[in-house]
LOMI-342295 format. One record per residue (C-alpha): residue number from 1; residue in three letters; x, y, z. Coordinates in steps of 0.02 Angstrom, whole numbers, plus 50000, padded with zeros to 5 digits. Each point is the difference from the previous one (the first is absolute). Layout:
BEGIN
(r NUM; ALA; (X; Y; Z))
...
This chain:
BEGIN
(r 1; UNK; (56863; 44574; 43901))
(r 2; UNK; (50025; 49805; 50012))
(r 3; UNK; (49831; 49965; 50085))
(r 4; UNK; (49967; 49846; 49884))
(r 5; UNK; (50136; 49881; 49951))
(r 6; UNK; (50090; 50005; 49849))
(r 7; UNK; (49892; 49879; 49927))
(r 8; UNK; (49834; 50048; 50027))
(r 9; UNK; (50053; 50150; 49918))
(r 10; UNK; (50049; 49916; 49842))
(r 11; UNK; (49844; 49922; 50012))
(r 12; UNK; (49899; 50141; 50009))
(r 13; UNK; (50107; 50114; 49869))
(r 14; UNK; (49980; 49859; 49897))
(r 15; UNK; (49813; 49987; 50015))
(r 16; UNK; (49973; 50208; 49970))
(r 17; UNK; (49973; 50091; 49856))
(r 18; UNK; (50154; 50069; 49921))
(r 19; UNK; (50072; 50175; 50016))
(r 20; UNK; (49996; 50084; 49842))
(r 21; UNK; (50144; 50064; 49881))
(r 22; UNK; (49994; 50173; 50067))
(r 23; UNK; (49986; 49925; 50185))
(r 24; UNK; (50140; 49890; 49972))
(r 25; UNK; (50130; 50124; 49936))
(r 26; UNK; (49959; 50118; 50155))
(r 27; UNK; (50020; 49865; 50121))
(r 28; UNK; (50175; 49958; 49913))
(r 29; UNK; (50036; 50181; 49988))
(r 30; UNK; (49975; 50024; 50198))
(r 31; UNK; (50097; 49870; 50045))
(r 32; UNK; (50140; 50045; 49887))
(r 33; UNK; (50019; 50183; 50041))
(r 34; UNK; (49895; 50034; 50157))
(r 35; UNK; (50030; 49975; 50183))
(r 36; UNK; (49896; 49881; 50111))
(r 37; UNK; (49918; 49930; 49854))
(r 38; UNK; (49911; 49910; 50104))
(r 39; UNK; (49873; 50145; 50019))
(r 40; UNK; (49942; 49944; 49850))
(r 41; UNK; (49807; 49922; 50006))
(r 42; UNK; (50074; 49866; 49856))
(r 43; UNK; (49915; 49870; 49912))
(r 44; UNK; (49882; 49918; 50118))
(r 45; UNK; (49933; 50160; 50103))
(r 46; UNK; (49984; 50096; 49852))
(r 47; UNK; (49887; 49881; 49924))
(r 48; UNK; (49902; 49997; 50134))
(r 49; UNK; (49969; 50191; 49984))
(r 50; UNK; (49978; 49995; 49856))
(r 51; UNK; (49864; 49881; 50033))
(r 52; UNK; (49901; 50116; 50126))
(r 53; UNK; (50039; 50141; 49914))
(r 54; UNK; (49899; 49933; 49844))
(r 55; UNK; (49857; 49925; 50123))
(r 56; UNK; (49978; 50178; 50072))
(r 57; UNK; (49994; 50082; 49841))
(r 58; UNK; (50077; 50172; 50080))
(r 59; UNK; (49982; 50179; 49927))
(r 60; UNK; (50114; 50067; 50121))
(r 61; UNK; (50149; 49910; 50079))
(r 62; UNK; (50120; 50050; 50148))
(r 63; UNK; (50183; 49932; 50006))
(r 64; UNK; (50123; 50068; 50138))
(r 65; UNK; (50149; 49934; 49950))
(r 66; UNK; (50047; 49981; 49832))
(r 67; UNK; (50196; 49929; 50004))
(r 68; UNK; (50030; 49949; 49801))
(r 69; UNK; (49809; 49999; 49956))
(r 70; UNK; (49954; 49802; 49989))
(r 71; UNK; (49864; 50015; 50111))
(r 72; UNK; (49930; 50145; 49923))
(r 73; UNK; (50004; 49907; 49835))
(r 74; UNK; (49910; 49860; 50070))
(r 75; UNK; (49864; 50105; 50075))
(r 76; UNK; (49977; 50081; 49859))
(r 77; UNK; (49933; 49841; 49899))
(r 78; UNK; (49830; 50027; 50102))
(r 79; UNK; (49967; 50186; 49975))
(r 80; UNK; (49840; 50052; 49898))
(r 81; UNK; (50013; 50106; 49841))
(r 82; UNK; (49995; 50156; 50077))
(r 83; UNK; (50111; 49923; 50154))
(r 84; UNK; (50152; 50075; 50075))
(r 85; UNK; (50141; 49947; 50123))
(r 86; UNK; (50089; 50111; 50102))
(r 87; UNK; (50167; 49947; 50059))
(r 88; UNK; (50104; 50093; 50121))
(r 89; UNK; (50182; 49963; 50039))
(r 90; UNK; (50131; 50102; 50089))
(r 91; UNK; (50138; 49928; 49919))
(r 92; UNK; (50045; 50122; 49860))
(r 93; UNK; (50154; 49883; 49940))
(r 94; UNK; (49895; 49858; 49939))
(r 95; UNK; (49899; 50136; 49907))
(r 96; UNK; (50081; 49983; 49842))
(r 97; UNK; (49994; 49821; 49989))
(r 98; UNK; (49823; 49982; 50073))
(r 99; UNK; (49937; 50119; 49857))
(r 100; UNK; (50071; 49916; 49863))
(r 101; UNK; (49900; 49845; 50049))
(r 102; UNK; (49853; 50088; 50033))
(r 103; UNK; (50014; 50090; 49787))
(r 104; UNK; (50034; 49824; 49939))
(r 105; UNK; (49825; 49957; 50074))
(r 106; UNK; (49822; 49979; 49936))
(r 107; UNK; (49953; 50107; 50156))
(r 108; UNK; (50123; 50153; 49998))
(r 109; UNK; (49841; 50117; 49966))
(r 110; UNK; (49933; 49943; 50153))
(r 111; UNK; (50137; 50006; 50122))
(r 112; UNK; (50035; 50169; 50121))
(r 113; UNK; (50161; 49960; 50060))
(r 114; UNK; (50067; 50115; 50150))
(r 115; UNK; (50167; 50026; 50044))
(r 116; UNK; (49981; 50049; 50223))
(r 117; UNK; (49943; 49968; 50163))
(r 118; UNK; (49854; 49890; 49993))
(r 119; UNK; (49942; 50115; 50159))
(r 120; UNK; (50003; 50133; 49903))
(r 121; UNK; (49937; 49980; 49840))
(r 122; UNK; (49871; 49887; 50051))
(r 123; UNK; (49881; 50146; 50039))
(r 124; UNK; (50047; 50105; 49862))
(r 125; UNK; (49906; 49859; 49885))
(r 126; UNK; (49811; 50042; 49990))
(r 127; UNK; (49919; 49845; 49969))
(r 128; UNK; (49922; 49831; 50083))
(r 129; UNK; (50105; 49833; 49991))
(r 130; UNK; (49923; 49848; 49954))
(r 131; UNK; (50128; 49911; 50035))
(r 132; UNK; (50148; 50046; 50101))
(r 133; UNK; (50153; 49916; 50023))
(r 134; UNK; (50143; 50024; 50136))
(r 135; UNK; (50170; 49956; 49972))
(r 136; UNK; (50101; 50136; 50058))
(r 137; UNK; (50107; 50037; 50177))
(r 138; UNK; (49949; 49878; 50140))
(r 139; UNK; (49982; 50116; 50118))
(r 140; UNK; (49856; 50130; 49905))
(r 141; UNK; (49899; 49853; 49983))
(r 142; UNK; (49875; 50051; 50104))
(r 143; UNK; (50027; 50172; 49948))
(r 144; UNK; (49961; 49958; 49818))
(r 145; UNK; (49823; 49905; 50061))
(r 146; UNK; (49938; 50160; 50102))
(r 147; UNK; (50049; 50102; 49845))
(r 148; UNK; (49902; 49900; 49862))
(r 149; UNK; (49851; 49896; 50091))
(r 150; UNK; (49861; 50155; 49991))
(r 151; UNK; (50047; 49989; 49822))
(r 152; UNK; (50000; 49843; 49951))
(r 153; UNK; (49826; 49959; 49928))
(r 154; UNK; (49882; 49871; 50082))
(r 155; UNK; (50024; 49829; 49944))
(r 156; UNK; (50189; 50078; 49931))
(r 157; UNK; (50147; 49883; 50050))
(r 158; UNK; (50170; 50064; 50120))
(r 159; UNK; (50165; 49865; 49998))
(r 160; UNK; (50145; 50022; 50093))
(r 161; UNK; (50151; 49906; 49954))
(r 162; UNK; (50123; 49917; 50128))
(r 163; UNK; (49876; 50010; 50157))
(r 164; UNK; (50095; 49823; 50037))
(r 165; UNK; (50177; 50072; 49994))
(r 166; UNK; (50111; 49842; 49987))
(r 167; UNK; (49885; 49933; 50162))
(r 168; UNK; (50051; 50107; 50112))
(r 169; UNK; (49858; 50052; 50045))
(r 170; UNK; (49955; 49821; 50073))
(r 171; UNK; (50165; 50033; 50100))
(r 172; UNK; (49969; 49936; 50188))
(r 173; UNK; (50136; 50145; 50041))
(r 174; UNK; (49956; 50166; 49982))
(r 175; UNK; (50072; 50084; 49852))
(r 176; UNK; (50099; 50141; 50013))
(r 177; UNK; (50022; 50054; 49814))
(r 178; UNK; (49870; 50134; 49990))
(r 179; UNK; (49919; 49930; 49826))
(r 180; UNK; (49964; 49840; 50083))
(r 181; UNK; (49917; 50122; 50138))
(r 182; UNK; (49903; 50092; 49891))
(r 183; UNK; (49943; 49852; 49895))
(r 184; UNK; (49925; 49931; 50158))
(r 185; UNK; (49927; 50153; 50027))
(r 186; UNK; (49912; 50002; 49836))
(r 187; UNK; (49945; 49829; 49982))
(r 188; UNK; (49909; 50011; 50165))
(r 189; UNK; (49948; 50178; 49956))
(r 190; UNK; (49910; 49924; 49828))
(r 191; UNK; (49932; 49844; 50104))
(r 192; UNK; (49873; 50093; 50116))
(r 193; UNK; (49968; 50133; 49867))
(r 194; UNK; (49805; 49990; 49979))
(r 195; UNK; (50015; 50100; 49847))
(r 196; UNK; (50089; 49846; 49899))
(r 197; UNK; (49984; 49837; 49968))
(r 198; UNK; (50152; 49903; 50029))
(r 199; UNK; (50122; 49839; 49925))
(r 200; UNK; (50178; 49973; 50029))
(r 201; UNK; (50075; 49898; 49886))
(r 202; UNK; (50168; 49911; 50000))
(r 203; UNK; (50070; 50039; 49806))
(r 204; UNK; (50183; 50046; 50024))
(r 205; UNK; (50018; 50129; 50144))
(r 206; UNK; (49816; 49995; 50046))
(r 207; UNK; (49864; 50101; 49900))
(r 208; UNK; (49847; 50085; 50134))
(r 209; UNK; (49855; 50007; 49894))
(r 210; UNK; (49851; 50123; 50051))
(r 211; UNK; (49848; 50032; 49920))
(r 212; UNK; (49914; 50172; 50039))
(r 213; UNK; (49838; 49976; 50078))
C-alpha cells in the first residue's frame, strides 16, 4: 500500500486525530496474532470513517468484511441512538478475538456481527443501509453493489476499500490476477452508474466513494 512516501505519511499520521485506547490495542492485537495484518483499516483510514460515519449520522450500517473489527468500531462512532451496524465476516477464526473487542466497546449493543458468506447472509438481513461499506473478497465486489444498492437509502453513502490495489490497476499490461480483473470491472461498473454519485480517493489502497442518488 506504499502509494505515498514514507514521509508524507508521517506527515499526515502526525497531523490526524489519534486512535483511541480501545483502537490502539486492536490494531496491536492484529498485528501480533493475526495474518496479513495489513487488512487492517489502521489509524489514518479509520479516522476518516469515522469521520463520515459521524457526518452521515446512520441508523443502519452495512459492513462486508469484518476481519478483527477496527473498522466496525470506527463506524460505529457515527451511528444514531437507535443505530445499528451489521458486520459480516466469513472468517469464523478471528471470531473470538473480534468479539472480545467488540464487548469491550461503547457500541457492543449496537453491533450484529455475522459469522458467513456475505452472499448469503446479505439478504437474510431485512433492512435499508445508510451506509454501506465493502471490504470483503475482490472478486464479489460487484456482486456486493448489485446486492445492497436498492437498499441503500437516498442520499445513504457505499465505500469500497482497495479499488486501487497496490496500482495495478493503472498497469499498462493487462493483469492477469483475477482481483485486479474484477476491481477494474467494478470501478468502471460504479463510474457510469447513474444511480450514484461518485469519488475515488487515494487513502491507502484507494477508497471509491458513492453517494446514492
Amino acid at each position: 500500500m506504499g502509494l505515498l512516501s514514507d514521509d508524507i505519511e508521517q506527515y499526515i499520521n502526525a497531523h490526524t486525530e489519534e486512535e483511541d485506547d480501545l483502537l490502539r490495542q486492536l490494531n496491536r492485537e492484529t498485528h501480533v496474532r493475526v495474518l496479513k495484518p495489513r487488512m487492517l483499516s489502521g489509524g489514518y483510514q479509520g479516522r476518516l470513517l469515522a469521520m463520515l460515519s459521524r457526518l452521515a449520522k446512520p441508523r443502519r450500517i452495512l459492513e462486508i468484511g469484518t476481519f478483527t473489527g477496527y473498522s466496525a468500531l470506527c463506524l460505529c462512532e457515527g451511528l444514531a441512538a437507535d443505530g445499528l451496524l451489521y458486520t459480516i465476516d466469513v472468517n469464523e477464526e478471528l471470531e473470538s478475538l473480534t468479539r472480545s473487542f467488540f464487548e469491550r466497546s461503547a457500541f457492543n449493543s449496537q453491533i450484529d456481527y455475522r459469522i458467513g458468506k456475505a452472499l448469503e447472509v446479505i439478504p437474510t438481513i431485512d433492512d435499508v443501509f445508510d451506509f454501506v461499506f465493502i471490504d470483503a473478497d475482490k472478486s464479489n465486489y460487484s456482486a456486493y453493489f448489485d446486492l445492497v444498492i436498492d437498499r441503500v437509502s437516498s442520499g445513504g453513502l457505499i465505500i469500497a476499500d482497495n479499488v486501487l490495489w497496490d496500482g495495478k490497476v493503472t498497469d499498462p499490461v493487462k493483469p492477469n490476477d483475477k482481483d485486479t480483473r474484477a476491481l477494474l470491472t467494478f470501478n468502471e461498473k460504479v463510474h457510469n452508474d447513474n444511480r450514484v454519485r461518485n469519488v475515488l480517493l487515494p487513502v491507502r489502497d484507494g477508497l471509491m466513494l458513492l453517494e446514492k442518488i
